[in-house]
C-alpha positions, 0 to 999 in steps of 0.5 A: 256420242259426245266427246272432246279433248282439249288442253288443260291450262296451268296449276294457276289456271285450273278454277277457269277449267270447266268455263272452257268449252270442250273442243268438239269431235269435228275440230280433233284428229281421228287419232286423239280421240276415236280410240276412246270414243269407239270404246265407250260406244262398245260399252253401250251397245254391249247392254248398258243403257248410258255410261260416261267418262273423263280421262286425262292424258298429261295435259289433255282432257277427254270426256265422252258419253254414250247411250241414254240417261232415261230408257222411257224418254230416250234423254241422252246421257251426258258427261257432266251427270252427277253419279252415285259414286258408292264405294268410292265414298270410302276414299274420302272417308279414309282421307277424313280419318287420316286427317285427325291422325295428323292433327293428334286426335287419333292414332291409327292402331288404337282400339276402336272400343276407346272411342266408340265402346257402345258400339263395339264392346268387350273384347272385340272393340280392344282387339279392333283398331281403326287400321282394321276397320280402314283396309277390312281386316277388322272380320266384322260382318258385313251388315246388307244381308240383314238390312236387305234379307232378300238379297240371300236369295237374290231376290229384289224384295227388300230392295224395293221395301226400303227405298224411303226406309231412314236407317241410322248407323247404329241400327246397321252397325249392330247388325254386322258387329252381331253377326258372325266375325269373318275372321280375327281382328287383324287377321289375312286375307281381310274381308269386305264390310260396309260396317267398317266405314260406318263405324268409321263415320260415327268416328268421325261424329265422336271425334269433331263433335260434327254431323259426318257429312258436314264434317267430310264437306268442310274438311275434304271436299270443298278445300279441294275444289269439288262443286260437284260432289256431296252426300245426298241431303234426300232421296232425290239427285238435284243435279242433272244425272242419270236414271239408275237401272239395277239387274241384281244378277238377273234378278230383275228383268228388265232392270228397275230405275233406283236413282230415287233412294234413301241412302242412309243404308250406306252413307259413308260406306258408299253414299257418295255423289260426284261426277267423274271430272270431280272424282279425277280432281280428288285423286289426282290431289290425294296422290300430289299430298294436296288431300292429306300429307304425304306420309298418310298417303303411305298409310293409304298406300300399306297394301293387305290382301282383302277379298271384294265383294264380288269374289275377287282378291285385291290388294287393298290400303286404307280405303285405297286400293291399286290395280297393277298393268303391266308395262303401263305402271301401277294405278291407285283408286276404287271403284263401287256400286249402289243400286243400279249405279257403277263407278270408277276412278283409276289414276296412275302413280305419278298422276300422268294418266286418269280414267273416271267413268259412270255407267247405269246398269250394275249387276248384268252377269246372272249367278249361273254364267259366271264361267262365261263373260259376258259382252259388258265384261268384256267392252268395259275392260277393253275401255278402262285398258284404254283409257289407262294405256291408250290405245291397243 
């Protein structure tokens, strides 16, 4: 285990932040840190392979790691490793898109067939606003099973088909603006689309007249001070990171390593690399109005009900969505999953308490034992409790 707290010097100060050593477990009292480090631990030895993660507690900063980065050498995960970060990408899109609202370019209920009308025509792009596409409620398909048609079956074919496969966003947009509509554009409880956000990326190309990733680079994340976040410029992480082990429900036993992967299926959907002290410096700025103003952060924050992926109903904004603990406050951001990669990142309202964490194992709960939770389940809810509200 590799952990430590120490103190975070002034808004003045914060550049000089990760040149200071982390102060180590012998030089901090049991009771700073035992209660994190123990739940981390339990993560891993509840079956995954390495997780890792940075939470801050007012003026402190804790980052711990547990477990390994690399099954067949035994190389051990570490705090600072750059993550696939998934859906997380689409807070940053989000922010992106809020950005040409405040310069003028865009209102958030215009159609997206005024801009876009090739790729959703007719009917259905005058109905569709740029609103719907940001918290899901445009009832455009989601596009994966048709990319990745194995997935219906729960089968890893198609996953291991198109790991050098360059997909461009028009070709996958076609495929969810194709398939059945969820629902009426508008039209509650929404539902979960990646199709949304690569609309929304090639929005973004219309609008700045500027390759999408570039343009969330320039205009994101570089002004916020994010030296380690990025899309991916190939298949391969540069930085140091973990191995990414996918179990696709049981699918694949033992888990296979995709941390070598083409990401054009789903770059601005959840694209995405960072690492989790990045990821807590973006939140903590998104929700101080330092990323977009304050009455954008509003529009972010307009909840409706949208139903995840996994099944479950969430309160969701515009690429934003909040998790409520009782007796410990309301808490802003998301989570996501890329083949063999989980992250999340959860900072609470007024930015006192923050959690992001990695792990590199995604999709352990096989489809028949949905009724009973499995030991992951249970370590990784008792972390992020935690983590959030300190200790039991």
């Amino acid at each position: 285990m590799r952990d430590g707290w120490r103190a975070i010097p002034g808004p003045s100060a914060e550049k000089m932040v990760d040149m200071e050593p982390l102060v180590t477990a012998e030089n901090t009292t049991p009771t700073s840190m035992e209660y994190l480090r123990s739940a981390l631990d339990d993560v891993h030895g509840a079956g995954v392979p390495g997780a890792f993660a940075e939470v801050r507690a007012g003026e402190r900063i804790w980052r711990g790691a547990a477990g390994v980065a690399d099954l067949e050498t035994g190389r051990p995960v570490e705090p600072g490793m750059r993550q696939r970060v998934g859906s997380v990408t689409k807070t940053f899109v989000s922010a992106a898109v809020l950005r040409q609202v405040e310069d003028g370019r865009l209102e958030l209920d215009a159609p997206i067939g005024d801009y876009l009308p090739r790729l959703v025509p007719g009917e259905r792009g005058r109905k569709i606003t740029i609103r719907m596409l940001l918290n899901h409620t445009s009832g455009l398909a989601e596009y994966l099973p048709y990319a990745f048609p194995s997935l219906r079956e729960f089968a890893p074919g198609s996953l291991d088909d198109n790991r050098f496969q360059t997909f461009r966003p028009a070709e996958l947009i076609a495929m969810g603006v194709g398939a059945p509509a969820t629902g009426e554009p508008g039209s509650t409880p929404g539902i979960y689309s990646n199709t949304n956000y690569l609309l929304l990326g090639e929005l973004l190309e219309h609008l700045t007249g500027t390759p999408v990733e570039e343009h969330i680079s320039r205009a994101i994340i570089k002004p916020a001070g994010l030296t380690h976040t990025g899309f991916p410029a190939g298949p391969k992480i540069e930085e140091p990171h973990s191995r990414m082990y996918e179990a696709l429900f049981g699918a694949i036993d033992p888990p296979r390593d995709y941390s070598v992967y083409d990401m054009s299926w789903v770059m601005t959907g959840a694209g995405l690399i960072s690492t989790v002290g990045d990821l807590n410096r973006f939140y903590r700025k998104l929700l101080d109005g330092e990323i977009v103003s304050r009455s954008s952060l509003a529009e972010m924050q307009r909840l409706v009900p949208v139903i995840a992926q996994d099944g479950r109903l969430i309160d969701y904004g515009l690429g934003l969505y909040k998790t409520e603990i009782p007796g410990h406050g309301t808490f802003w951001g998301h989570d996501g999953t890329v083949w063999g990669a989980l992250t999340m990142s959860w900072t609470r309202a007024d930015g006192g308490r923050q959690f992001s964490a990695a792990m590199n194992l995604v999709r352990w709960r096989k489809p028949d034992a949905e009724e009973s939770p499995h030991p992951i389940d249970d370590a990784l809810a008792t972390l992020k409790h935690q983590a959030l509200c300190g200790p039991a």
